[in-house]
C-alpha positions in Angstrom: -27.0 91.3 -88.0 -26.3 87.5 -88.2 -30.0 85.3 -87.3 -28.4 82.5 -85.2 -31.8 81.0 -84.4 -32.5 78.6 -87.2 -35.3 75.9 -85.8 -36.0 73.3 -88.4 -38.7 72.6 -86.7 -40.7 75.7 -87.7 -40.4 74.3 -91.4 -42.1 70.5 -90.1 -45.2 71.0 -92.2 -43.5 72.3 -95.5 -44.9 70.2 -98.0 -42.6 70.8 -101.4 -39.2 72.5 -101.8 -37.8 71.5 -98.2 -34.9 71.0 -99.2 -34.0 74.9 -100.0 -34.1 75.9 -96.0 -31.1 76.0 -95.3 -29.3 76.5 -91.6 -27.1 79.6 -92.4 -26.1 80.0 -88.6 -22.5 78.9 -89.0 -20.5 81.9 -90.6 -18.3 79.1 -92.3 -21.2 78.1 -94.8 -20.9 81.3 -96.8 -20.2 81.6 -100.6 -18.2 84.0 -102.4 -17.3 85.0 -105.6 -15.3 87.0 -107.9 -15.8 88.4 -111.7 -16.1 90.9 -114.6 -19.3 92.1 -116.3 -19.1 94.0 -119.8 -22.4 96.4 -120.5 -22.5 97.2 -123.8 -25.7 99.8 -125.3 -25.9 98.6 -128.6 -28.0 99.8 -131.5 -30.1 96.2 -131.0 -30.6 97.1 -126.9 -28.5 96.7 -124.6 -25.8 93.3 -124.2 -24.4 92.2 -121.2 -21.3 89.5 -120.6 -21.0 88.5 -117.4 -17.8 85.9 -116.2 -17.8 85.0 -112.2 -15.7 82.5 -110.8 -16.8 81.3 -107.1 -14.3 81.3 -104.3 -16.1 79.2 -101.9 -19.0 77.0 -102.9 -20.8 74.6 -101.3 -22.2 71.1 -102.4 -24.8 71.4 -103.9 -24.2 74.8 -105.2 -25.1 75.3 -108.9 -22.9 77.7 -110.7 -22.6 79.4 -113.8 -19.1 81.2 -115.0 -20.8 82.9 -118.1 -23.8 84.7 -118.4 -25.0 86.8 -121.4 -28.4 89.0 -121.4 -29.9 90.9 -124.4 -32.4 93.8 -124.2 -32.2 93.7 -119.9 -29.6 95.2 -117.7 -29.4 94.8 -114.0 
């Protein structure tokens, strides 16, 4: 179900990291993206390599194409 009923209002008193409520009740502020991830159980734990590429972004947005984790795998 889409919430519609975003009140900034209800967020008056926030005193630090505002700026992170954001209104998502227009359907044409979503983000997408694409990409690949490689999982690899190596004899040192496991490696993953992520690459991710977004579609639709908005400014603002902080993105990251690669990614690469040792020992965790999500």
């Amino acid at each position: 179900m889409w919430d519609t009923t975003f009140d900034p209002a209800t967020y008056a008193q926030c005193v630090s990291g505002c700026d992170k409520f954001y209104d998502y009740s227009d359907p044409s502020l979503y983000r997408a993206s694409t990409g690949v991830a490689l999982q690899w159980l190596s004899p040192m734990g496991p490696l993953v390599f992520s690459f991710a590429y977004p579609l639709k972004k908005q400014p603002g947005d902080k993105t990251e194409v690669f990614s690469f984790n040792i020992g965790r795998t999500f």
